[in-house]
Backbone bond lengths (Angstrom), bond angles and torsions (degrees), N, CA, C in turn:
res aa  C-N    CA-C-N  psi(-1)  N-CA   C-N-CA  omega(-1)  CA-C   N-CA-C  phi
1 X - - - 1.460 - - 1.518 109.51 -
2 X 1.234 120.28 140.74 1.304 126.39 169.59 1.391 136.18 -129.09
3 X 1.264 127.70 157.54 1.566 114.00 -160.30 1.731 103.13 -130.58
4 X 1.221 88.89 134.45 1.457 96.72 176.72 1.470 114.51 -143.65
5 X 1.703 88.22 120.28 1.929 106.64 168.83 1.515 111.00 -90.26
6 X 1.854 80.76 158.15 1.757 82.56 -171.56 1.839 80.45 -147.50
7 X 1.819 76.91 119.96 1.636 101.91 179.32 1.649 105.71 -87.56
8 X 1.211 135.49 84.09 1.422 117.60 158.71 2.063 86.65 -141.63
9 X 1.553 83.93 -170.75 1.562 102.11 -170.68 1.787 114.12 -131.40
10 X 1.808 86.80 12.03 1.721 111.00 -161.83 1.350 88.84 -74.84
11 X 1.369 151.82 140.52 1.817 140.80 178.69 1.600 101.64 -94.54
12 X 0.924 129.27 -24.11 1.637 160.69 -178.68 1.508 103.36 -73.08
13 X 1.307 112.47 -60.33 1.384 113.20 -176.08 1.360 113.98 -78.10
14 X 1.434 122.47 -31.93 1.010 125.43 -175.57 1.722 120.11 -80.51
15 X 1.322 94.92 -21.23 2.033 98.07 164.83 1.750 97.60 -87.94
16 X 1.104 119.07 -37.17 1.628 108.33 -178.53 1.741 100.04 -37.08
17 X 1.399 94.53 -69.62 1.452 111.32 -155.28 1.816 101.06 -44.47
18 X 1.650 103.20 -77.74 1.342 97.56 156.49 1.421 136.37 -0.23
19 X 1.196 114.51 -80.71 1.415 130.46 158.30 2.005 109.29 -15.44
20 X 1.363 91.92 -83.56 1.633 98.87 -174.86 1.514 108.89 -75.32
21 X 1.563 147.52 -1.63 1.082 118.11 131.69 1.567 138.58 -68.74
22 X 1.621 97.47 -35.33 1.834 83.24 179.98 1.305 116.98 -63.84
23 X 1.487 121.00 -30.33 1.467 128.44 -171.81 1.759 101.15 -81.30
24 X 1.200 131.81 -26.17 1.763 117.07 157.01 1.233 130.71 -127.45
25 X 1.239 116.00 24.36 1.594 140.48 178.09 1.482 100.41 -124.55
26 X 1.130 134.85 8.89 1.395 119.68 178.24 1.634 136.48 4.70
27 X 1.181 92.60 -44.08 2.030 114.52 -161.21 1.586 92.42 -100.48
28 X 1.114 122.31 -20.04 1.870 116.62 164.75 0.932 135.67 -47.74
29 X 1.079 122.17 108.97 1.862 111.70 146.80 1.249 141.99 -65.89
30 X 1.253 124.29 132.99 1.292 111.90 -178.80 1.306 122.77 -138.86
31 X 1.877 124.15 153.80 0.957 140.65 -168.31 1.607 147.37 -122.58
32 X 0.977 131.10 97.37 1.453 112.47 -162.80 1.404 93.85 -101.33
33 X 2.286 87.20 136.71 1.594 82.47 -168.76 1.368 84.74 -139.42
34 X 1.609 109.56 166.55 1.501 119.50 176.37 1.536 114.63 -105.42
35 X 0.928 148.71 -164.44 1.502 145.90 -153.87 1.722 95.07 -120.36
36 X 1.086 108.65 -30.67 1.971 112.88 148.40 1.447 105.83 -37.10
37 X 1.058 98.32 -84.81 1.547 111.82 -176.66 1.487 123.68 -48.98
38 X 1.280 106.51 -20.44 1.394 88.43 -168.23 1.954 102.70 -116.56
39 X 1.360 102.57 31.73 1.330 127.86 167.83 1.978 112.10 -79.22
40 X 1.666 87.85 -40.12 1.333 112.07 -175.65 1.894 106.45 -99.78
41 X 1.395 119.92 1.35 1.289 101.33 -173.84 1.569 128.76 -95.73
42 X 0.941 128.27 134.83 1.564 145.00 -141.92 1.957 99.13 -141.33
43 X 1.638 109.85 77.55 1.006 124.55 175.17 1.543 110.48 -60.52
44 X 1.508 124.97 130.88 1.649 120.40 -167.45 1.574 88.98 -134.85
45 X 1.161 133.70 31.27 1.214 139.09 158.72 1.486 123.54 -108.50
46 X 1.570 123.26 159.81 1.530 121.35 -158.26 2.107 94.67 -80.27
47 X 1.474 90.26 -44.66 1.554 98.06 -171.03 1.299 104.92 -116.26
48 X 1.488 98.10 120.27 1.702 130.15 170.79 1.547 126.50 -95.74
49 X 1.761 117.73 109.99 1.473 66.56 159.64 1.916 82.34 -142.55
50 X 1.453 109.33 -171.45 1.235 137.80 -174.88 1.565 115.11 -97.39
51 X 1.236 135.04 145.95 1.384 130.84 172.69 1.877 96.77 -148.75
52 X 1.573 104.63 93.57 1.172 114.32 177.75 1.451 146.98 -96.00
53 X 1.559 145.70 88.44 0.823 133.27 -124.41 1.717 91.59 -106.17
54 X 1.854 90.76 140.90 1.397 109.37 -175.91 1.781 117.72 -59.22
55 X 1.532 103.00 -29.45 1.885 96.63 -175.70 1.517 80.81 -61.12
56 X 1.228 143.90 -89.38 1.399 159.83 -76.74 1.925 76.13 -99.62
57 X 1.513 119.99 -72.78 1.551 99.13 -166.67 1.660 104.25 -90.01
58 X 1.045 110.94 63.16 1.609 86.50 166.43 1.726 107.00 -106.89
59 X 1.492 119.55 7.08 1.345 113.19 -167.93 1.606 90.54 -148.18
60 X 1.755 117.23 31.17 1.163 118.26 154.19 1.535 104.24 -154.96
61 X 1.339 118.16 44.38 1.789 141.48 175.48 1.310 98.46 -55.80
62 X 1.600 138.53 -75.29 1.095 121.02 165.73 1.120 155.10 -46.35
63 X 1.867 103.66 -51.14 1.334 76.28 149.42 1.766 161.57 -126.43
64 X 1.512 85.41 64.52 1.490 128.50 -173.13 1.830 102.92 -90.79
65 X 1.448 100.98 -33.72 1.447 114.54 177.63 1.753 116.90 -64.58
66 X 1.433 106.18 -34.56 1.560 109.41 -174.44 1.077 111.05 -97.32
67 X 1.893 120.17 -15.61 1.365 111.88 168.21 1.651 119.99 -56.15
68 X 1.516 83.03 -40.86 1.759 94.44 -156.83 1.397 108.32 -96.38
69 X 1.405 125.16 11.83 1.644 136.31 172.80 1.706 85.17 -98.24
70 X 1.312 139.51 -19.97 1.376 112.71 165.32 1.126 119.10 -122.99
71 X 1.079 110.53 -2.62 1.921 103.15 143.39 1.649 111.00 -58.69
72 X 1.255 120.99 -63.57 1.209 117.70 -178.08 1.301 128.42 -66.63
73 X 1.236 131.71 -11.75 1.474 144.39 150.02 1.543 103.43 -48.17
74 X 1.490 110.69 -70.46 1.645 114.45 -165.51 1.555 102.87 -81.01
75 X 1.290 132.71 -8.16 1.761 116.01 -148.61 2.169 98.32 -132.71
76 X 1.609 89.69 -12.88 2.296 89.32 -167.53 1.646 98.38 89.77
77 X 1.451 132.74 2.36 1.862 109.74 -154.15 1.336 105.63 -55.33
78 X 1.650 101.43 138.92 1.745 109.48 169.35 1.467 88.30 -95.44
79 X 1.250 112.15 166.18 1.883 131.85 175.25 1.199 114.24 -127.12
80 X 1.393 135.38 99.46 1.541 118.06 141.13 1.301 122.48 -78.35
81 X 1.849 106.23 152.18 1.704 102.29 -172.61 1.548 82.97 -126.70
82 X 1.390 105.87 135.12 1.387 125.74 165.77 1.420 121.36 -92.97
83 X 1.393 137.64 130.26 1.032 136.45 -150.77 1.808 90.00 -135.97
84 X 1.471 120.05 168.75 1.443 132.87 -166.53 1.642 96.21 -146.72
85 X 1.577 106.24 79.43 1.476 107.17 153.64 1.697 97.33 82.37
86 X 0.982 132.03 -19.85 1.496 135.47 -162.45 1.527 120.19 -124.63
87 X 1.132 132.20 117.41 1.391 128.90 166.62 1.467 111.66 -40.83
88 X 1.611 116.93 125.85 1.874 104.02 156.26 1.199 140.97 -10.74
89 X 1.000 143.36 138.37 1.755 130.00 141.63 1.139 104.42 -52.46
90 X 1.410 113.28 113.61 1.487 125.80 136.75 1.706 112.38 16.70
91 X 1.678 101.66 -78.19 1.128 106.38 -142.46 1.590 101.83 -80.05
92 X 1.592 106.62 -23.93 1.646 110.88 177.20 1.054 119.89 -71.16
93 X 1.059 123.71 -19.70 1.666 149.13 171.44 1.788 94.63 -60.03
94 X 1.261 105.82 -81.68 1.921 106.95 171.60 1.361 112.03 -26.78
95 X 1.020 104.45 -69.12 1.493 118.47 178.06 1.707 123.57 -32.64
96 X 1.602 97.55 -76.59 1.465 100.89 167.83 1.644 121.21 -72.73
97 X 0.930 99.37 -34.66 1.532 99.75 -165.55 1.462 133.58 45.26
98 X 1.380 104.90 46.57 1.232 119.81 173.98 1.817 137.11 -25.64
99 X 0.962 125.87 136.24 1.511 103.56 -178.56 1.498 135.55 -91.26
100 X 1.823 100.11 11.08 1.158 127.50 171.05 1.543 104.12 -177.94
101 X 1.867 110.10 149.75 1.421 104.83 177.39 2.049 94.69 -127.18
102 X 1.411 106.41 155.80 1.271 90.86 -174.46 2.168 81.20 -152.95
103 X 1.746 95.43 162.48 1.445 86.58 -153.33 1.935 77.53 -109.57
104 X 1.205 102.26 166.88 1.424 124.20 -175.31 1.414 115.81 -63.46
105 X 1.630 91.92 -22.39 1.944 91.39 -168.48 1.689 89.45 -92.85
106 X 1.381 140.30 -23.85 1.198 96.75 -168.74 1.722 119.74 -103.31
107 X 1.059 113.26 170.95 1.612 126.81 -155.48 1.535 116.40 -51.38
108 X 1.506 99.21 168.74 1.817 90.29 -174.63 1.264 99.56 -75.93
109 X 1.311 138.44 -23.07 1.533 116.80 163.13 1.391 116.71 -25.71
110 X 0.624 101.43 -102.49 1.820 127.27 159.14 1.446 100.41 13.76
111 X 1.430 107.86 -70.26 1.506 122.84 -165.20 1.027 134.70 -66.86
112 X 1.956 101.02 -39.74 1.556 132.47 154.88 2.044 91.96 -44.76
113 X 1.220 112.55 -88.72 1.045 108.17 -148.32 1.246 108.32 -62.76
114 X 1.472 137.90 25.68 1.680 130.59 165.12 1.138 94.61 -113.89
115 X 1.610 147.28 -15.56 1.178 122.66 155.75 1.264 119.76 -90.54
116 X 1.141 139.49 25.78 1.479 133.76 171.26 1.296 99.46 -102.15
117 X 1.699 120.49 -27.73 1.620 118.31 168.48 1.216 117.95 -79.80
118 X 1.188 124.76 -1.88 1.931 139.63 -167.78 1.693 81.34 -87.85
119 X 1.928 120.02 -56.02 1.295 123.24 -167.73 1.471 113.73 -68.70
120 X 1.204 102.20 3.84 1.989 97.83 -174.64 1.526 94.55 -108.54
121 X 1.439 120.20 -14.50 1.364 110.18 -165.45 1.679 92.05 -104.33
122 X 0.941 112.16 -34.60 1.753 113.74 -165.56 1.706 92.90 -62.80
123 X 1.925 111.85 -47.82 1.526 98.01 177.02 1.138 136.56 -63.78
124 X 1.732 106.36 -25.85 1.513 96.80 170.76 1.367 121.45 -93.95
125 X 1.153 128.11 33.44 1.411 141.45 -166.96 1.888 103.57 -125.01
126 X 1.479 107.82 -37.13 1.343 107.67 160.26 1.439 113.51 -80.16
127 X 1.525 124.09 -28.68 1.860 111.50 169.63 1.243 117.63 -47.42
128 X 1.866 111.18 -39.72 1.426 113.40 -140.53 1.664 85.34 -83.50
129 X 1.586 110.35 -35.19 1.713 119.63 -180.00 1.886 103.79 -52.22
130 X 1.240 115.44 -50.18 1.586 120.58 172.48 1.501 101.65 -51.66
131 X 0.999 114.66 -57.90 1.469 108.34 -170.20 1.457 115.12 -62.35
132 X 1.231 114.91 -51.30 1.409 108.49 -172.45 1.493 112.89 -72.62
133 X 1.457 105.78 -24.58 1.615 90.58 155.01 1.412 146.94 -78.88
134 X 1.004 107.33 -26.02 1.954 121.10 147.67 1.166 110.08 -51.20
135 X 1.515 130.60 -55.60 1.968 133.67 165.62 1.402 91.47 -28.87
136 X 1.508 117.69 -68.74 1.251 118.59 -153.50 1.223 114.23 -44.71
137 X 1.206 110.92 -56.75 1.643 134.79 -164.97 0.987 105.70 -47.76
138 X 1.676 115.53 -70.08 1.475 130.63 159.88 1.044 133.59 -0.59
139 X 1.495 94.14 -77.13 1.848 121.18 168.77 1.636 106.02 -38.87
140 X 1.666 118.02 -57.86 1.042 120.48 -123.71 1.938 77.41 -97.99
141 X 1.586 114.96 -22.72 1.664 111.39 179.01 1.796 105.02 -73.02
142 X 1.277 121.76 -27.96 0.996 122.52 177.54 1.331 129.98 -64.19
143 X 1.363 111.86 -66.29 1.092 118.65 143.97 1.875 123.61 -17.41
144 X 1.253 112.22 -70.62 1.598 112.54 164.12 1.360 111.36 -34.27
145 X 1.077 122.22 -63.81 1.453 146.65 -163.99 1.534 100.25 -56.36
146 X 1.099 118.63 -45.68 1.857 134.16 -166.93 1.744 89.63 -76.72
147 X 1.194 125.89 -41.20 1.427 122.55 -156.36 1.566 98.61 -102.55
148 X 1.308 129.01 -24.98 1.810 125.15 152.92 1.633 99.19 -58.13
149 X 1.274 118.19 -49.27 1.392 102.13 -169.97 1.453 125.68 -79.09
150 X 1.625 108.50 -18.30 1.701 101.60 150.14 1.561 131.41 -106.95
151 X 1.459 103.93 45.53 1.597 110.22 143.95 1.264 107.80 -95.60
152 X 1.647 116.43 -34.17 1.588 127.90 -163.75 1.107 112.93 -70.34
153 X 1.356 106.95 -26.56 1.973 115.95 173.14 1.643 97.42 -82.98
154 X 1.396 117.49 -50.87 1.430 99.30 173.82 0.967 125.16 -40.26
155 X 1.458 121.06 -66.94 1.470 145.49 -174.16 1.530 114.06 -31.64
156 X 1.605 109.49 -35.94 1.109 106.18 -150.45 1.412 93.64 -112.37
157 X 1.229 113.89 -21.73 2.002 111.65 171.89 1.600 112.95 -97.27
158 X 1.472 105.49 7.22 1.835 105.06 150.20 1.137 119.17 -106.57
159 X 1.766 119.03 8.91 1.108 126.56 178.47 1.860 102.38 -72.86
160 X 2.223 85.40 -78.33 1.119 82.57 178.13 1.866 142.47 -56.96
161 X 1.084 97.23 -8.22 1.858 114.10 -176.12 1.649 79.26 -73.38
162 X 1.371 135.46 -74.42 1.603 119.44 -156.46 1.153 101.77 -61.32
163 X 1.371 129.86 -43.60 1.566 109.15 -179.34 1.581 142.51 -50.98
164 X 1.964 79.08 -21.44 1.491 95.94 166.35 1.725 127.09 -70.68
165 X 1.519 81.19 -39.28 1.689 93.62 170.98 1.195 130.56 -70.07
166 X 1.693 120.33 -17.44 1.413 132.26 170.04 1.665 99.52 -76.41
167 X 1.252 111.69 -26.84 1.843 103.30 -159.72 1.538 85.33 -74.12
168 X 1.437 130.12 -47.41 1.561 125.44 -130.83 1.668 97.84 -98.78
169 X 1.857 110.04 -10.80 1.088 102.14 -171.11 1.471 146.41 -56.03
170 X 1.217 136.78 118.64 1.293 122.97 -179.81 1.590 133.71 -97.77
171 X 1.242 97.50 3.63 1.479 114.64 -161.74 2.069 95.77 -160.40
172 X 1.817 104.52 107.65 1.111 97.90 169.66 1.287 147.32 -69.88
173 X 1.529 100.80 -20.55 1.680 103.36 169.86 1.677 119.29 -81.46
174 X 1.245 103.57 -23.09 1.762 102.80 145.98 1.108 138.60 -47.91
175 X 1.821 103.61 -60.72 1.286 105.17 172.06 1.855 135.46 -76.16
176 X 1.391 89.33 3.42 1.550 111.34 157.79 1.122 129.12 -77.86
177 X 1.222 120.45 -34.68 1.344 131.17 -157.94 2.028 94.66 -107.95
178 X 1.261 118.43 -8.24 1.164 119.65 -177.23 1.710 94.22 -91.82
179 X 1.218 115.30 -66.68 1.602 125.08 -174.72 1.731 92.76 -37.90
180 X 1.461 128.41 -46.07 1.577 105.23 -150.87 1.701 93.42 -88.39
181 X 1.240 131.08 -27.04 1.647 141.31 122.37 1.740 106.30 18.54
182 X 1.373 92.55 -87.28 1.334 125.43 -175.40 1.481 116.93 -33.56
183 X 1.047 108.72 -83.37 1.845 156.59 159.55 1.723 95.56 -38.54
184 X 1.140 135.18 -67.50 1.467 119.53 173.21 1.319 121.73 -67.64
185 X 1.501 132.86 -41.25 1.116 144.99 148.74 1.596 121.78 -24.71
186 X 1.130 118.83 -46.45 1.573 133.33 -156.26 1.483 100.19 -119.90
187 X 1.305 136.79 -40.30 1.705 117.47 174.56 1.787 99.77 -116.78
188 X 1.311 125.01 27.18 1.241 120.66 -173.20 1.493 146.29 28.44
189 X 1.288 98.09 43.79 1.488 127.65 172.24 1.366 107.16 -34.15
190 X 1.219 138.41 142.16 1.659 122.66 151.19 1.518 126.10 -72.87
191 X 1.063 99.71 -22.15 2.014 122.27 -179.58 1.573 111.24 -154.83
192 X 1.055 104.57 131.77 1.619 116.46 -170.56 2.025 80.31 -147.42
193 X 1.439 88.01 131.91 1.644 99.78 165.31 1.961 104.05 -155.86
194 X 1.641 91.91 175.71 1.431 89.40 177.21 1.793 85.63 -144.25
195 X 1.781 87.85 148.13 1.702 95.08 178.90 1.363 104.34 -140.62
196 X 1.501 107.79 171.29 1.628 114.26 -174.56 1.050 100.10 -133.96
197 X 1.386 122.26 128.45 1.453 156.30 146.26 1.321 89.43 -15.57
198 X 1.669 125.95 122.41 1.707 118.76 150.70 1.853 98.93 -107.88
199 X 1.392 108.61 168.71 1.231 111.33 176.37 1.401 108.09 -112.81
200 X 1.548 115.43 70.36 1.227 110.39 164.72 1.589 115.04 -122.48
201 X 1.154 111.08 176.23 1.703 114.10 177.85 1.658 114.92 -11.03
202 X 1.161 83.67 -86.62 1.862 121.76 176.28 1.697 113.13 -37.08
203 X 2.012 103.39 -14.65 1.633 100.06 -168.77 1.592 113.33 30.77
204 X 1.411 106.94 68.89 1.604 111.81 175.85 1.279 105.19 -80.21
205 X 1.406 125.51 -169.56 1.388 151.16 -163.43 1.490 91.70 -141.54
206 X 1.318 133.10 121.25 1.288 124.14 169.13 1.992 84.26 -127.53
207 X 2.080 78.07 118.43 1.912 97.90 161.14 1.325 139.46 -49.36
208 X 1.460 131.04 87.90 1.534 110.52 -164.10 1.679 118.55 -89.35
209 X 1.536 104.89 -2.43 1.363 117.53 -164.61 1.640 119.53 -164.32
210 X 1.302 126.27 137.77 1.395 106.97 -179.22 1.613 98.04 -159.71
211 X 1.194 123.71 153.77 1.693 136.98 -171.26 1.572 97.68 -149.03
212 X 1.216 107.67 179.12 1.693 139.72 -158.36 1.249 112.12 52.72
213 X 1.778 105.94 -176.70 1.256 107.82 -170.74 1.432 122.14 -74.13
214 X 1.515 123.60 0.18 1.483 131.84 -178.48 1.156 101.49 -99.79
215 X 1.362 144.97 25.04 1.266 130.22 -168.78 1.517 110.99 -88.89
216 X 1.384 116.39 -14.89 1.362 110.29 -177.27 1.758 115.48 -48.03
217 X 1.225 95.10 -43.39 1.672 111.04 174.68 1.126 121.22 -24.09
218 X 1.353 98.17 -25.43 1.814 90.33 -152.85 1.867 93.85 -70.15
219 X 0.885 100.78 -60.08 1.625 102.54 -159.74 1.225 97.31 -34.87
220 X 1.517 141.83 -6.81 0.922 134.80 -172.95 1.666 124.16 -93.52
221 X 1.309 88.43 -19.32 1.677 106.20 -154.02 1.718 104.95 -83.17
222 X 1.167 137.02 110.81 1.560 129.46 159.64 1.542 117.07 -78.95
223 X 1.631 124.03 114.25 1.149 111.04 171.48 1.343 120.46 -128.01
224 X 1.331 131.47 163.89 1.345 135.31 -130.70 1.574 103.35 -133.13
């Protein structure tokens, strides 16, 4: 299903138009909207398009331009610009950049067949929007995926490095103070320590070892 607004203020043009969508757009919706409105509009359909009439923006071209550069960013919008007997301005033409312009006098032939090409472009403009948001996703699961898998390589070559350091050890408060070494060094901990249970009142924690760049702390820390 697809939805199509039609910005003019023409009452004439706006039942024309009418007219030749319900009778070959069947499955359409449609909208007449004012530049009020379309400050606030939030297209929730796959296929968009625009049917813009030249009296209505020629003395709000700009900023008609930033509405519809983010509608069409977030939504695919195709644009027709309707014209009355007269070629565009130049410069509104830049501005909008319509994806077809078609003039008022000629027939609903005519008209039919520039919106059925507005509907081939608006759909593949919402695929390419599907797609690049699945890319995104992708990208952005992969990425996750790449950064679980280098803690897991960390993880697992500060494993084996301390085990090495437990086998070779000769001296335990060395080989304590090497493992928390290890372990901050290799998965980048900010503080890595090791403590021992004392059996007094207080069930303290007495610190036997501590590494990374937060370690100053410790002397600070009472734990229970």
């Amino acid at each position: 299903m697809s939805f199509i607004y039609i910005l003019t203020q023409n009452q004439k043009l706006q039942e024309r138009l009418k007219k030749i969508i319900y009778k070959d757009f069947p499955e359409s919706l449609v909208q007449v909207v004012s530049l009020e409105q379309m400050r606030r509009l939030s297209p929730s359909h796959e296929i968009n398009l625009m049917i813009l009439d030249t009296d209505l923006i020629s003395d709000n071209a700009e900023h008609l331009q930033s509405l519809l550069r983010n509608i069409f960013r977030e939504h695919g919008l195709s644009t027709l610009m309707m014209t009355h007997g007269q070629d565009p301005d130049s410069a509104i033409l830049g501005l909008i950049q319509p994806d077809s312009v078609v003039d008022a006098s000629w027939g609903d032939h005519e008209i039919k067949s520039r919106l059925q090409h507005l509907h081939q472009i608006s759909e593949l403009r919402a695929m390419n929007l599907n797609l690049k948001n699945q890319l995104t996703w992708r990208v952005s699961r992969m990425s996750s995926l790449e950064q679980d898998l280098w803690r897991t390589n960390n993880l697992l070559i500060a494993l084996g490095k301390c085990n090495e350091i437990i086998i070779k050890a000769e001296d335990e408060q060395d080989m304590l103070q090497k493992v928390c070494q290890t372990i901050a060094h290799h998965i980048g901990y900010p503080l890595v320590w090791v403590g021992y249970a004392r059996r007094d009142r207080e069930q303290s924690v007495k610190i036997m070892a501590a590494s990374g760049p937060r370690k100053d702390i410790v002397g600070r820390l009472k734990i229970h």
